[in-house]
N, CA, C and O atoms as a GROMACS GRO file, in nm:
protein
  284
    1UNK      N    1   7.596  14.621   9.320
    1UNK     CA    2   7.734  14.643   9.356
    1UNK      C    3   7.779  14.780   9.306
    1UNK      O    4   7.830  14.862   9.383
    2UNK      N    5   7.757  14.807   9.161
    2UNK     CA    6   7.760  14.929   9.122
    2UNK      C    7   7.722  15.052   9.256
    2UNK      O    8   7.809  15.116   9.314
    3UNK      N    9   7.577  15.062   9.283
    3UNK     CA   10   7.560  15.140   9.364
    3UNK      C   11   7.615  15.170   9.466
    3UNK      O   12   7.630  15.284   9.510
    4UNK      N   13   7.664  15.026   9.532
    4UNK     CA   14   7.750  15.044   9.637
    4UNK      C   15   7.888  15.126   9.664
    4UNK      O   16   7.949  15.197   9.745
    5UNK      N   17   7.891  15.067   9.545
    5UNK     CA   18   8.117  15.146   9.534
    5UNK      C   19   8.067  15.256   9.495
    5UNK      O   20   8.159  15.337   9.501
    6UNK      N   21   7.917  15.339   9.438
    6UNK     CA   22   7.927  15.503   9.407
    6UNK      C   23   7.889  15.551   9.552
    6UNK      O   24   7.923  15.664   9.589
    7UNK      N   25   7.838  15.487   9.613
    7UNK     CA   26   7.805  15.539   9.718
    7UNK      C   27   7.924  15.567   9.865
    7UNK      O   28   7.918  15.638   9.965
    8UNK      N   29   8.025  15.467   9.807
    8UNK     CA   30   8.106  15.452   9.920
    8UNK      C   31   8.236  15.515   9.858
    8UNK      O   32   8.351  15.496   9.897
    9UNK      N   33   8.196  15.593   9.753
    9UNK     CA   34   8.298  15.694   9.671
    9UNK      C   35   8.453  15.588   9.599
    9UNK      O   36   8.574  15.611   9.592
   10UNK      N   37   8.359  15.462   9.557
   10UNK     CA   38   8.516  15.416   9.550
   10UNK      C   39   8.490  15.392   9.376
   10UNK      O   40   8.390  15.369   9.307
   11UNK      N   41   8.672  15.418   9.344
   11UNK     CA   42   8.644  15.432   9.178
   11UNK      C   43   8.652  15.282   9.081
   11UNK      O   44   8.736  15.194   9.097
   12UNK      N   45   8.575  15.282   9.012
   12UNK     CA   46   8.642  15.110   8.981
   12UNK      C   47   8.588  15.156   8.771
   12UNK      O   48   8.524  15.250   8.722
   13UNK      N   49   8.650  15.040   8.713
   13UNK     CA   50   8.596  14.995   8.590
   13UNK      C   51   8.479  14.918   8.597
   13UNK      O   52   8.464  14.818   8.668
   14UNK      N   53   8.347  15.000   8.472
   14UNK     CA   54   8.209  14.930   8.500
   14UNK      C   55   8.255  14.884   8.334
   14UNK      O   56   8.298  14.956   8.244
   15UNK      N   57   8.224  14.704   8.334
   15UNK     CA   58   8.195  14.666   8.222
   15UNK      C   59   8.107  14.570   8.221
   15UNK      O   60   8.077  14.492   8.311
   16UNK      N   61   8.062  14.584   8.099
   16UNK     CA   62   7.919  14.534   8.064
   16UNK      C   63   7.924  14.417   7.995
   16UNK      O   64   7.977  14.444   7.887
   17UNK      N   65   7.894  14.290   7.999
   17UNK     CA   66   7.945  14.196   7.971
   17UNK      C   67   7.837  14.174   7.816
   17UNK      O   68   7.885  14.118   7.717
   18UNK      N   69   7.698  14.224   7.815
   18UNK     CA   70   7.589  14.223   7.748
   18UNK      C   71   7.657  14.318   7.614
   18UNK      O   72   7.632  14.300   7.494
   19UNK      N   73   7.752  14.427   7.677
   19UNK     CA   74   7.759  14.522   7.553
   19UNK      C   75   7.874  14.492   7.470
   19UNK      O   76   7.867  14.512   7.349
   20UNK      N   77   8.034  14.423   7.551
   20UNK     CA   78   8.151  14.468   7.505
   20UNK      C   79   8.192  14.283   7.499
   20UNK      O   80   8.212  14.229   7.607
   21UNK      N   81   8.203  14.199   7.374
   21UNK     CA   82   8.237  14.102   7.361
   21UNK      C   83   8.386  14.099   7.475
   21UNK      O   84   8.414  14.042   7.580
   22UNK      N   85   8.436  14.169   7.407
   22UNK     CA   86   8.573  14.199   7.508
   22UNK      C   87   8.561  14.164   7.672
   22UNK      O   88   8.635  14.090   7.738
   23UNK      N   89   8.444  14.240   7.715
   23UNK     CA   90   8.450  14.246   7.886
   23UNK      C   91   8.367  14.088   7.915
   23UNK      O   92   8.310  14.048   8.017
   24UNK      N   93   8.388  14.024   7.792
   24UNK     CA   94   8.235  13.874   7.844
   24UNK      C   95   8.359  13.797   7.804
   24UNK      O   96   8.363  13.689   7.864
   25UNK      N   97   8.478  13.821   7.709
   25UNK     CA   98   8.586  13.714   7.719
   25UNK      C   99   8.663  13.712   7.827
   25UNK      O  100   8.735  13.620   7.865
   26UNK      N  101   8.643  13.832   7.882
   26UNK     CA  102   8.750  13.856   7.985
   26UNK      C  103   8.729  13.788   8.140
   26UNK      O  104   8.804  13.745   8.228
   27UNK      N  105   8.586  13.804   8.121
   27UNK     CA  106   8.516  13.737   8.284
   27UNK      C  107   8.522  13.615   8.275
   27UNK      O  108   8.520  13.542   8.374
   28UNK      N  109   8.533  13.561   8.112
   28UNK     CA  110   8.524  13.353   8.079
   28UNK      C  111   8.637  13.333   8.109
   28UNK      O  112   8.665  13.224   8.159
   29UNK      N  113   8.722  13.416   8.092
   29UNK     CA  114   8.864  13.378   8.104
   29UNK      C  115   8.947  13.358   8.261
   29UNK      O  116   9.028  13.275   8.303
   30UNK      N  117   8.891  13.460   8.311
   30UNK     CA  118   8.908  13.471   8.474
   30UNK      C  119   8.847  13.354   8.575
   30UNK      O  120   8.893  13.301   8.676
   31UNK      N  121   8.728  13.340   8.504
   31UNK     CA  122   8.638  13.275   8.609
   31UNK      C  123   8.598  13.131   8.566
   31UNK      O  124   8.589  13.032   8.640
   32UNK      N  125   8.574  13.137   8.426
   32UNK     CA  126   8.494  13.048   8.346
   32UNK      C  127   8.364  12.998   8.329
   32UNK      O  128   8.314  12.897   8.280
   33UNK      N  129   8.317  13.123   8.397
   33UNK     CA  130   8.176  13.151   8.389
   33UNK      C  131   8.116  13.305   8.368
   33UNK      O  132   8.192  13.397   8.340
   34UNK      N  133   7.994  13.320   8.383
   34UNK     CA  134   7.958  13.490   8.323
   34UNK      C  135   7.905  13.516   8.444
   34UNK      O  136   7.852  13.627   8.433
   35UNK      N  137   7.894  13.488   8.521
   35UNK     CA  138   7.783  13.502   8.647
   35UNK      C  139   7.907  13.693   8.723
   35UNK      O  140   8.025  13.716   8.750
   36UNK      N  141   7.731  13.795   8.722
   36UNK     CA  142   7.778  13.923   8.768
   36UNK      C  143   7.707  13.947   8.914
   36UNK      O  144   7.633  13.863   8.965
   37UNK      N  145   7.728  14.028   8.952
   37UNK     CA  146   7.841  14.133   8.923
   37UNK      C  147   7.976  14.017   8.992
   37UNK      O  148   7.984  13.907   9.045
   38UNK      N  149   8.028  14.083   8.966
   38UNK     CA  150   8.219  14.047   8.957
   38UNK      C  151   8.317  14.158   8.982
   38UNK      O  152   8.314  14.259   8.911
   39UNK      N  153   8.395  14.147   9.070
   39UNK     CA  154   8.453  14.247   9.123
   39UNK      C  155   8.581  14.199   9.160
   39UNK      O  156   8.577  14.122   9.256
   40UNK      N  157   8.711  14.223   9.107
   40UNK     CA  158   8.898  14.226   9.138
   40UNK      C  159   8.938  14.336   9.202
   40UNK      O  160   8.963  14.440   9.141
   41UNK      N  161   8.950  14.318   9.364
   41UNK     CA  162   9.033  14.418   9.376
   41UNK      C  163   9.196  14.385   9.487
   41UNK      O  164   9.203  14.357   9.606
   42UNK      N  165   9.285  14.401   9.403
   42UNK     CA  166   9.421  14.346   9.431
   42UNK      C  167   9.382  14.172   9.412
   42UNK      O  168   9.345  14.131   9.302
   43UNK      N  169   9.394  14.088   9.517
   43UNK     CA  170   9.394  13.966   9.491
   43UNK      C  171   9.264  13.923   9.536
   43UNK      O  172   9.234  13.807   9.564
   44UNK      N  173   9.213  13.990   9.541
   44UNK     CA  174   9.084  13.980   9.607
   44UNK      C  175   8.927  13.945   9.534
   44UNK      O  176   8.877  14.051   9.498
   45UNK      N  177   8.860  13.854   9.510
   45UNK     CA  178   8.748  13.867   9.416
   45UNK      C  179   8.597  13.845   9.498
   45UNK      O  180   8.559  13.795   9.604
   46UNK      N  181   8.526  13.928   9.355
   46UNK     CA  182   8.372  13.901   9.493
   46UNK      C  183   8.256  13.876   9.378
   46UNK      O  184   8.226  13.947   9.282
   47UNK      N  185   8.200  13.751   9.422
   47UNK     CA  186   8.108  13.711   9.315
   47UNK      C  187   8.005  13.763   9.428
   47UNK      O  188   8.017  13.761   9.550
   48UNK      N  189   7.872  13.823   9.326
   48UNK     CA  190   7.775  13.864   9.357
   48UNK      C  191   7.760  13.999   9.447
   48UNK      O  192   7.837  14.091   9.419
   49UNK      N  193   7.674  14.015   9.544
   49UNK     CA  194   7.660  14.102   9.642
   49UNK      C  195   7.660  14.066   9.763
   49UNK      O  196   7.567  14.028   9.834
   50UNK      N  197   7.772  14.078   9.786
   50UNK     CA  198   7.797  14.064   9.934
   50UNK      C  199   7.892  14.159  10.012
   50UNK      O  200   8.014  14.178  10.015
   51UNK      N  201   7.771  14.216  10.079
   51UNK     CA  202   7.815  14.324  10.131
   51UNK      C  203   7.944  14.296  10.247
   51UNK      O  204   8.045  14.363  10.225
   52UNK      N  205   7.949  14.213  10.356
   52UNK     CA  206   8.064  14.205  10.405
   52UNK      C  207   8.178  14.267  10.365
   52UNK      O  208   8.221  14.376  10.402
   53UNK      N  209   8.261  14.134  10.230
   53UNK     CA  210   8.354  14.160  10.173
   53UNK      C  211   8.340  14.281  10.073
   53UNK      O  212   8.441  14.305  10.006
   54UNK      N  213   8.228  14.362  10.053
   54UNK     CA  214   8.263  14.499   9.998
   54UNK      C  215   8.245  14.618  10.093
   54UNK      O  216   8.234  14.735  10.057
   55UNK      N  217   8.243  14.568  10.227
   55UNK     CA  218   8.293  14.696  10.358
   55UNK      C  219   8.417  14.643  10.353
   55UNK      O  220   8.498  14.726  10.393
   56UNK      N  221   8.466  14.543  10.321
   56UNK     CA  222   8.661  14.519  10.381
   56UNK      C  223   8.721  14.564  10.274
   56UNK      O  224   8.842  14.569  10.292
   57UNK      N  225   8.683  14.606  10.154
   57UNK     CA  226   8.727  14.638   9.987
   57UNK      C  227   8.713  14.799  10.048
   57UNK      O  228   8.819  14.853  10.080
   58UNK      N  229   8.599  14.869  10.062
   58UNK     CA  230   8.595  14.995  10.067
   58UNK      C  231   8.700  15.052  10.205
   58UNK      O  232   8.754  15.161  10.223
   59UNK      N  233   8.701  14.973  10.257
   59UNK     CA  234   8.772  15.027  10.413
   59UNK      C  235   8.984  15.040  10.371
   59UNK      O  236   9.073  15.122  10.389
   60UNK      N  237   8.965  14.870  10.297
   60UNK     CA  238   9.098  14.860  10.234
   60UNK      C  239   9.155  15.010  10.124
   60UNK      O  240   9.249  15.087  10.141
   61UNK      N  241   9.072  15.006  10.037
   61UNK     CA  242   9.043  15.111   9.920
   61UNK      C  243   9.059  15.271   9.983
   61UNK      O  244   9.124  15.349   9.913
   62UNK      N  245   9.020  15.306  10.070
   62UNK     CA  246   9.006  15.415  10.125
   62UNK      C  247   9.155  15.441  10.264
   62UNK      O  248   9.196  15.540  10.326
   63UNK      N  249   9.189  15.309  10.259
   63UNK     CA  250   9.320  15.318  10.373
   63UNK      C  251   9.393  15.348  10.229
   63UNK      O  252   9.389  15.471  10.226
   64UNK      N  253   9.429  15.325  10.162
   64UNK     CA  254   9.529  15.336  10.017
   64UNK      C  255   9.615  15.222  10.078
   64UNK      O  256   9.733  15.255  10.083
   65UNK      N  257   9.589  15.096  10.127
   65UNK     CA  258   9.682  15.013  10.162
   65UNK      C  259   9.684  14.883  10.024
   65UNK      O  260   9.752  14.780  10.022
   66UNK      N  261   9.608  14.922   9.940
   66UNK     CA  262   9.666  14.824   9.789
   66UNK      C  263   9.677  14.903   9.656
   66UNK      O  264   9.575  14.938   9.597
   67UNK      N  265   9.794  14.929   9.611
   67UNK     CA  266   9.779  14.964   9.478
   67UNK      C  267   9.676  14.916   9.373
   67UNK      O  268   9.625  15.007   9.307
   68UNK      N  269   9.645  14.823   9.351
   68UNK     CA  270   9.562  14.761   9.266
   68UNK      C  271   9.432  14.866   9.203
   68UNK      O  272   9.392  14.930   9.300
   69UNK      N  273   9.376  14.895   9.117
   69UNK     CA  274   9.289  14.940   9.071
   69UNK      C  275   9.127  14.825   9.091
   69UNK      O  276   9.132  14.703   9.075
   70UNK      N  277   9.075  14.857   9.106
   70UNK     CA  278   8.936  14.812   9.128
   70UNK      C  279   8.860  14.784   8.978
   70UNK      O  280   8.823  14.874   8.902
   71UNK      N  281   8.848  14.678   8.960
   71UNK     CA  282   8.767  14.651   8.780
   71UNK      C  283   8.642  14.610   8.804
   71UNK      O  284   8.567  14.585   8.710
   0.00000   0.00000   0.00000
């Protein structure tokens, strides 16, 4: 997923769930599970890789039609 959003120039927060206790409470808390990659953007969430819903994220992202920041 990483590769994807560098490739499709889109900016997001990379956290590491292995490195930052912080970013592994934060995904238990959201989800209630650890399972990555994991991706919020506006109301929007995307477990795993699936490319579909990350052409409708980059297309959305690149219209500037959601404020939301990408995590």
């Amino acid at each position: 997923m990483r590769d994807y959003l560098e490739a499709h120039s889109v900016e997001f927060d990379d956290r590491n769930i292995r490195q930052s206790t912080e970013a592994r409470d934060e995904l238990l808390a959201l989800t209630g599970d650890l399972m990555v990659p994991f991706l919020i953007y506006g109301g929007r969430r995307v477990v795993g890789f699936d490319p579909e819903a990350l052409d409708e994220i980059v297309r959305t992202y690149h219209a500037g039609a959601e404020a939301a920041a990408i995590r």
